[in-house]
N, C-alpha and C positions, 0 to 999 in steps of 0.2 A: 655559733657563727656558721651560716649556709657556706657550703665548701664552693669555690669561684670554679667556673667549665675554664679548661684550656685558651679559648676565644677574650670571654669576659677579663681573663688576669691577666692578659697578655697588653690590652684596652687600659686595666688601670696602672698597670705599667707604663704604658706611655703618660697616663696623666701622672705617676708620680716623677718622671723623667721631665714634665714641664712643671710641676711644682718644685722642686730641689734647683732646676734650674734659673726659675724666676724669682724664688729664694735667695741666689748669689746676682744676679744682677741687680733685686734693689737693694743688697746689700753693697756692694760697690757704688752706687747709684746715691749712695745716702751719705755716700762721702767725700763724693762730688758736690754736693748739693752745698751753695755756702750760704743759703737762707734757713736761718733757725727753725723755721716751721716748718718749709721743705724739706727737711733733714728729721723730722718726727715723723712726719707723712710716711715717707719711705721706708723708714725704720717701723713703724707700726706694719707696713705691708708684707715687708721683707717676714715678721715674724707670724705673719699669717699662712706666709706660702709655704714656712715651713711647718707650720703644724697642720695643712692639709696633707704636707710628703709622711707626717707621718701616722695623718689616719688613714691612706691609703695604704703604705707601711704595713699598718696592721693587718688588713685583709690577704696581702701578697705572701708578705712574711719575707718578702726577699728584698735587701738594697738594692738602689738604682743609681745609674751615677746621671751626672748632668749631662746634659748638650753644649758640646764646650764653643762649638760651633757659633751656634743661637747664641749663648752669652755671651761670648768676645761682638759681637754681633751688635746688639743691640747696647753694650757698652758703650764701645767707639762711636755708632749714630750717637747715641745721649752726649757724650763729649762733643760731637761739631753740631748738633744741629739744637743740641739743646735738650737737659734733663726730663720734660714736660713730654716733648717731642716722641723720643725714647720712648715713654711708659704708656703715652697713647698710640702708638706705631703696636707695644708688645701686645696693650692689652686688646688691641685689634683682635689680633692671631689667639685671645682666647677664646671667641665670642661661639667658636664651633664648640671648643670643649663644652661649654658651661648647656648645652643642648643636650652633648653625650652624660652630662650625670643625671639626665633624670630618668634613661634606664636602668640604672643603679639603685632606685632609691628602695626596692623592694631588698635587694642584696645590702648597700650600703647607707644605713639611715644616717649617716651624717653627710650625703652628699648635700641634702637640700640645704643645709647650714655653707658647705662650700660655696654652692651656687649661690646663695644669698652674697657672702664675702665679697666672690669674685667682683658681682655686680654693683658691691659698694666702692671695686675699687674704681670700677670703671665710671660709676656715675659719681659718687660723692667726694671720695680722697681723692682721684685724680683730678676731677675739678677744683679743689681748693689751693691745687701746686698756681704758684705766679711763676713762671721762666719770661726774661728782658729777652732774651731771644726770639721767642713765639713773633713777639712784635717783628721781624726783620727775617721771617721765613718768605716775604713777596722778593725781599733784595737779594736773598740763596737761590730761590727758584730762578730767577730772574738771572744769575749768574750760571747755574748748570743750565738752562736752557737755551743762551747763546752759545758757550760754548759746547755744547752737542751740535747746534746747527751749522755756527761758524766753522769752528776748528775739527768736524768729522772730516764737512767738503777740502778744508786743506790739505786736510792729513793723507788724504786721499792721492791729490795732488801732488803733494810733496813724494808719494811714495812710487806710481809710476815718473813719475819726472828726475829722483835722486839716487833710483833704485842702490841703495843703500841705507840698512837699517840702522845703522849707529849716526849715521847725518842726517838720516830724517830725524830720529829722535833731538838729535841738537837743533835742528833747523827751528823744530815743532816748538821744541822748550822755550827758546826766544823768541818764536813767536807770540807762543801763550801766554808770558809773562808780561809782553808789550801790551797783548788783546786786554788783560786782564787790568793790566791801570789805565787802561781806555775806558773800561766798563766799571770800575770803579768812582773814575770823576765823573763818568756821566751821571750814575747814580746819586753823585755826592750832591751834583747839583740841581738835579730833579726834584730830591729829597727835601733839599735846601727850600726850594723855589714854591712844592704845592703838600709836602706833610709837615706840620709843624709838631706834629708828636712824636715823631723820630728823630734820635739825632743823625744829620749827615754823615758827619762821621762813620759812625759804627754802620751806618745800612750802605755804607761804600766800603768797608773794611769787609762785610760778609756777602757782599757782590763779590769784589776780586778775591777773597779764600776761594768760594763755591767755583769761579772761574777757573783757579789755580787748581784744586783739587782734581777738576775733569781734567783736565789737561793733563794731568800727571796721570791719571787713569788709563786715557787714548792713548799714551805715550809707550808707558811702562813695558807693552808686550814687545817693543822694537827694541828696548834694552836685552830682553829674554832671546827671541829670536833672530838668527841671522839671515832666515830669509824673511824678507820684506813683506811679500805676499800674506806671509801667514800672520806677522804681526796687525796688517791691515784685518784680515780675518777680524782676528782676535778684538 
């Protein structure tokens, strides 16, 4: 086995630091999943990522731990916005790796077999995932995208006009809660009136979350800080 430069092992360090850690997300991921096929998908990918950590493994000779970061990460997106979501969001952020192994192939001849994997997870197993969600990402968008626009310009307002951060935050909170079953029925009934392949229901339930969510986000730093200003910052 050609002995790896300083530069190069440092390199597959990182890739086994994104393998180990894409390893425990779609193992978490696959237990989320309450579709029976979805939950093979995942499990098949999960034991993929881990047999790439450990033929890179082998070349280093040294453990790596995870990005605990990136996994809490990209869990919690799969939880609100949808399993599918999640794994085409992660397998985005591999599309550089799967470039950087084919410097390797002269050191490491099982990269081209990774890069083959990768690229089946990205074109063929992740296309065979169904998420009911996917359907109802225009009613999410559509919900973080008013309240970014609406409730920045309040928050704003509310802040030099209250200048206090514990009453802008309540002020803010019932406002956003009010904005958000306004944008909820409006969706419910748009939904209603011109897609007949969604339910109202649900694409007005994932409007007022996505609204509710921002709002709690804009909000959060005026609970943290006592000067207002910096909460507005933030």
């Amino acid at each position: 086995m050609r002995q790896l430069a300083g530069k190069d092992k440092k390199i597959i360090k990182g890739f086994q630091k994104n393998e180990i850690t894409e390893y425990l997300v779609y193992k978490a991921l696959s237990r989320l999943a309450k579709n029976g096929h979805n939950r093979a998908v995942l499990e098949k990918i999960s034991k993929e990522e881990l047999s790439h950590y450990h033929i890179w493994h082998k070349y280093t000779g040294e453990k790596v731990e995870p990005d605990n970061i990136r996994r809490w990460f990209y869990i919690i997106i799969s939880a609100v916005f949808g399993v599918t979501f999640g794994i085409k969001l992660m397998e985005k952020g591999e599309e550089g790796a799967q470039v950087s192994y084919e410097r390797f192939l002269a050191v490491v001849p099982e990269a081209k077999d990774i890069q083959v994997q990768e690229n089946e997870h990205e074109t063929e197993l992740i296309n065979m995932l169904d998420e009911d969600k996917l359907k109802y990402m225009g009613s999410v968008v559509l919900g973080l995208n008013d309240a970014l626009v609406e409730f920045t310009g309040a928050l704003a307002g509310f802040t030099f006009a209250l200048q206090n951060s514990r009453l802008i935050a309540m002020v803010g909170l019932i406002m956003g809660f009010s904005a958000s079953l306004s944008m909820a029925a409006s969706e419910y009934l748009s939904t209603k009136t011109e897609d007949a392949r969604r339910s109202p229901v649900k694409a007005s339930i994932y409007t007022g979350m996505a609204y509710v969510v921002t709002v709690c986000c804009l909000i959060f730093p005026y609970f943290i800080f006592q000067n207002y200003f910096m909460g507005l910052a933030f």
